[in-house]
N, C-alpha and C positions, 0 to 999 in steps of 0.2 A: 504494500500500500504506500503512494506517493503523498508527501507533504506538497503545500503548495511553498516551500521555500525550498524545500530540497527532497533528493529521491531517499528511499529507503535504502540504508547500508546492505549488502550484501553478505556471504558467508564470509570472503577477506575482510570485511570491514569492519564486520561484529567480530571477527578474531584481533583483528589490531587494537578497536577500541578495549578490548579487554587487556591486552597487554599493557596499554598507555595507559589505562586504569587500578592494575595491577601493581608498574613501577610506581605511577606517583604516590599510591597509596603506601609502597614500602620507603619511600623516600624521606614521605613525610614521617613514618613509623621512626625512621633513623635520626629524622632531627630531634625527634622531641625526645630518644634516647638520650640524644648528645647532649640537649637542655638539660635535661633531670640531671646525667653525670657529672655535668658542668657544675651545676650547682649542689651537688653533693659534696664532692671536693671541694668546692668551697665554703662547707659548713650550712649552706641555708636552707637545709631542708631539716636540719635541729626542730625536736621537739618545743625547745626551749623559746627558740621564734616565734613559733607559729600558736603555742600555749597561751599567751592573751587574745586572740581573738575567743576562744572556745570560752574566755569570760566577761561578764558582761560590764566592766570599766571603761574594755578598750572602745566598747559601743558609744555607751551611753555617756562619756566623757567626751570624743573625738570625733570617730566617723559620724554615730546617727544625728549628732547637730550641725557636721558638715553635709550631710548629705541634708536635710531640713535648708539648710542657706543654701544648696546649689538647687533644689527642687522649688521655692520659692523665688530665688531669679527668675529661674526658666519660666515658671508660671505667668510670673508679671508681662516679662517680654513676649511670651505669646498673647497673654491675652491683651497688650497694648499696640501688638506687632500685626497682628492677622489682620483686625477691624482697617490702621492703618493702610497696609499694605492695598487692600481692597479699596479703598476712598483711591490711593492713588494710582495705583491701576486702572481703575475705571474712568478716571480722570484723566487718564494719558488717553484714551480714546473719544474724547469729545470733543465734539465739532468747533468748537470754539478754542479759537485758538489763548485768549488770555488766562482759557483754565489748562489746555493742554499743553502749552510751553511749559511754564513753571513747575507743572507736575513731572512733565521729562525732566529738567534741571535737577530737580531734587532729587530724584531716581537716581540718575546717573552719578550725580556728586557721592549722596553718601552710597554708595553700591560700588567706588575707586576706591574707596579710601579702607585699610584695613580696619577692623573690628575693635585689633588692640589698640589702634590709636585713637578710635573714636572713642572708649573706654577712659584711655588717658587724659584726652579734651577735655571730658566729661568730670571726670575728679579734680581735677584743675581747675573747672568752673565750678564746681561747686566750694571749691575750696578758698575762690577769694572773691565770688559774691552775693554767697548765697547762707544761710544761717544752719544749714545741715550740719550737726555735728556729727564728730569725728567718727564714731561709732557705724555711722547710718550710711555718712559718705562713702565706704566700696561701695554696697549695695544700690546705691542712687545710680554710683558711676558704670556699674556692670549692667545693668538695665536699661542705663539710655543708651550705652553701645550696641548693648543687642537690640534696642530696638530699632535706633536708628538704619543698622545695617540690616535685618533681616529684613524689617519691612519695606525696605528699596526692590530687596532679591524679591520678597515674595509679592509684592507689586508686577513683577515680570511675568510672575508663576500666572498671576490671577488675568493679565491683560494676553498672555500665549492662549491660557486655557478656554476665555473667551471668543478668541479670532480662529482657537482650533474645531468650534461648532460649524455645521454646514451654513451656509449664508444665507437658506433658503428659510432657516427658522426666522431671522428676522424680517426677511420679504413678507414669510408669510403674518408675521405679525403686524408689520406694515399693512397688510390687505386687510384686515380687520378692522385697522384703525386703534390701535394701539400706538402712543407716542414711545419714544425713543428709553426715557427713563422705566414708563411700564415694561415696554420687553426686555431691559435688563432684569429689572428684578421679578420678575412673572416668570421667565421663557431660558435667556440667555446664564444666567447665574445658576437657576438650580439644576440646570444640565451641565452647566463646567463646572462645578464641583465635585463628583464622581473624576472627572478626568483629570483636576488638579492636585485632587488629594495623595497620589503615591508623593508629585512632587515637594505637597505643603509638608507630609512628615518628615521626609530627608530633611527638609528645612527645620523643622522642632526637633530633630533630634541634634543639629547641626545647632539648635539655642543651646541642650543642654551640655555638649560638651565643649563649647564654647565657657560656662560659666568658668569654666578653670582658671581660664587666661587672667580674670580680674583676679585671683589667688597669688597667682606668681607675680605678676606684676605690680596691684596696687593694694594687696593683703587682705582683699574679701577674705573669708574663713570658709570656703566652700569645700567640696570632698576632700579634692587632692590636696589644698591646703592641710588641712586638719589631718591628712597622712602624714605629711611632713615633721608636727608635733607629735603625732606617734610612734615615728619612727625614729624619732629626736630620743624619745623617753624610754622605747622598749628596745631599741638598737637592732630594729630588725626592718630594715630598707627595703632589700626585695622581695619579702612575704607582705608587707605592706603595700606594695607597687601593686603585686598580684591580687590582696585583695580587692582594692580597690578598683581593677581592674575586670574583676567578676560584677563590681558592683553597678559599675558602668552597663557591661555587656547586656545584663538582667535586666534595667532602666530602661534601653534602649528597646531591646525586644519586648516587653512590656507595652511599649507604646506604638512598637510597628503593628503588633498582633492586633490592640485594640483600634488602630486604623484599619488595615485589613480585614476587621470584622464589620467598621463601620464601611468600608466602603462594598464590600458584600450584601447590606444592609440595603442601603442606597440604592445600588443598582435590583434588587429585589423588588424595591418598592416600587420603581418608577416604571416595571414590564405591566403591560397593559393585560387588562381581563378576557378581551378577547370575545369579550358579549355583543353581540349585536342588535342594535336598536330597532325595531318595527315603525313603519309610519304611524301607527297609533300612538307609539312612546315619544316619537317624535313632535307628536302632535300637542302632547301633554303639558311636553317641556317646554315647547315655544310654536302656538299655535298661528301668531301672526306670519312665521316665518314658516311655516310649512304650510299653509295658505298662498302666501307668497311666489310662492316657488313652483308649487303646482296650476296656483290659476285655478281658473274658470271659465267653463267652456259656454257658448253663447252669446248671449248676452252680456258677461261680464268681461267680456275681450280677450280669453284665454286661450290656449293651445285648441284646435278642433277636437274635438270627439275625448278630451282630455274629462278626468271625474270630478266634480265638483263636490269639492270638503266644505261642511259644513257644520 
């Protein structure tokens, strides 16, 4: 049986891809030997390391209020970053030009400039003219970089996913008589969101591990921050890296899965039932217009020999 991208592998080609699946499957077996030995020989796979985690200090001191400050970033810059993004996305498509200039400008500007530095701007200004004290300032400063930056990208995300609909949806809303602002938000938005949403989560997950940066940089106290004091205090660096690094992985898949589901969701909802209307039901619904349509025969000036609804 033929794909429409490509033919179906043959007896050689199922015996190759098994081999090519065989070595790298022993290849990678081989590195992550070498890892483990690697770090055997050099002590870090000691009980003695790895022994605070398995109690609840190293938590409830460290990680779980690092991870509480890197999940409250993300949250904020999502939920200030998306609604954004979407104003100016939408906004870079309108016919006017004194709204669609400006909204390009802003896109483009902060979507050049890196995250970290929009981060550092951002501490800086808050730092000589604004009344934020010192405590609150990362947290200010890691939220307006993520926001600023992601809602440029995902401004891009939301005005692609909109122009990537057939064009005929808007004609046809046009033909109804629907203005411009209704068939966005009626017709055009709630079909590109199904198609925007793999790229919105790359982008949310792209907020959370983003928070990091304000940690090393301007001393948020976020995950990997608060690694670093743990690993300050239990002398255990690379079983700290590692854990933190499950902690991440879990995060992130957490929240592809529950995109993934919503976007399964979505597209369920939006397949049609497939019932079909009778002119009686037609009639019901909008009797002027199924009147209309059909006429009247005779007298009433209608189609000849056509039935007259009444």
């Amino acid at each position: 049986m033929s794909s429409v991208l490509y033919d179906s592998p043959g007896p050689r080609a199922k015996r190759r891809n098994v081999v090519i699946s065989v070595v790298f499957f022993a290849l990678l077996a081989l590195l992550a030997w070498f890892v483990w030995d690697t770090l055997d020989e050099k002590g870090q796979l000691e009980w003695a390391l790895w022994k605070p985690f398995t109690q609840s200090q190293a938590w409830t001191t460290y990680l779980l209020p690092g991870l509480a400050d890197t999940l409250k970033a993300a949250a904020l810059a999502m939920v200030i970053a998306l609604p954004l993004g979407a104003f100016f996305g939408i906004a870079r498509m309108s016919d006017h030009r004194w709204v669609r200039l400006p909204a390009a400008w802003v896109v483009e500007f902060f979507r050049a400039i890196p995250v970290l530095l929009l981060m550092l701007f951002a501490n800086e200004f808050y730092n000589r003219w604004t009344d934020v004290s010192s405590e609150q300032r990362p947290l200010y400063a890691v939220v307006t970089g993520l926001v600023l930056y992601n809602a440029s990208v995902l401004a891009e995300v939301v005005r692609a996913g909109i122009l990537s609909l057939p064009k005929g949806q808007s004609e046809a809303a046009m033909a109804i008589g629907l203005r411009k602002g209704q068939t966005m938000r009626t017709i055009l938005l709630p079909q590109a969101v199904t198609a925007m949403l793999p790229a919105i989560v790359s982008q949310l997950v792209v907020i959370v591990k983003d928070t990091a940066l304000g940690g090393v940089m301007i001393g948020f106290t976020e995950l990997l921050n608060a690694r670093q004091t743990l690993a300050a205090f239990y002398a255990n660096v690379i079983p700290s890296f590692i854990v933190v690094a499950i902690i991440y992985i879990v995060l992130n898949f957490i929240l592809t899965s529950f995109a993934s589901w919503l976007e399964k969701r979505l597209r369920r909802s939006k397949r049609g039932t497939g019932a079909v209307l009778s002119a009686e039901d037609m009639e019901e619904l909008n009797p002027a217009a199924v009147g209309g349509s059909f006429g009247t025969g005779g007298e009433g000036g209608g189609l000849p020999g056509s039935r007259t609804y009444t």
